[in-house]
N, C-alpha and C positions, 0 to 999 in steps of 0.2 A: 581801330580799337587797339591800345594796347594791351602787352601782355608782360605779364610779374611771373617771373620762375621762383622755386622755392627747393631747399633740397632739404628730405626728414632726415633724421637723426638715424644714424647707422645701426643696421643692424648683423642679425647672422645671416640671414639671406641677402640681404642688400649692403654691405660693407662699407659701400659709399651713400648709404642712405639710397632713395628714390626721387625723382625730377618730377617736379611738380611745376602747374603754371597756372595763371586765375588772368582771365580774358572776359569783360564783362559780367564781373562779380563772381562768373562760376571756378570751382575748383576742377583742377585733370590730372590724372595724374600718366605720364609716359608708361606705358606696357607694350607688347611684343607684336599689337597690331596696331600699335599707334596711341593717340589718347582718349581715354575714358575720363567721364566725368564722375566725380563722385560727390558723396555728398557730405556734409558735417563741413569742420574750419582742420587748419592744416595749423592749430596749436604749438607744437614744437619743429613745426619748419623753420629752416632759418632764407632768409632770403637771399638770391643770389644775380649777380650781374649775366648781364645776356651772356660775355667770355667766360664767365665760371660756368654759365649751362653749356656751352660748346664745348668745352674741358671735360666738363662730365662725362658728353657722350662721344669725345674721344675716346677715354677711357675705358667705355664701356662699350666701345667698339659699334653704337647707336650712328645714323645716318645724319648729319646737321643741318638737313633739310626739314627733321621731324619740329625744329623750332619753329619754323616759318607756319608751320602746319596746325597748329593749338585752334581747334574747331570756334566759330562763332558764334554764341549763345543765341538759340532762338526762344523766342517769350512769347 
């Protein structure tokens, strides 16, 4: 199942906005024990390629294993 990263619009806590990714319709967003899913649409996210999500969490000093890891939607 593929997976679509997304990063929002920056803020004052998140600078570089937030890492987002949609795997089977559902929305996640990356946090500090991995990913949560949330709910509603990710409206001003802008999209981003798998190398701009690894950049991110270079930057953010993030694990790049947590990409491989975007949970599997159960229904």
């Amino acid at each position: 199942m593929d997976v679509r990263y997304l990063r929002t619009e920056p803020t004052m806590a998140f600078p570089r906005g937030r890492l987002l990714a949609v795997r089977g319709g559902r929305l996640y967003v990356l946090a500090p024990d991995g990913w949560d899913v949330i709910g509603g649409r990710a409206e001003h996210a802008h999209p981003v390629s798998r190398v701009e999500a690894e950049d991110w969490c270079e930057h953010e000093g993030w694990d790049l294993n947590l990409l491989d890891s975007v949970p599997i939607p159960e229904y």
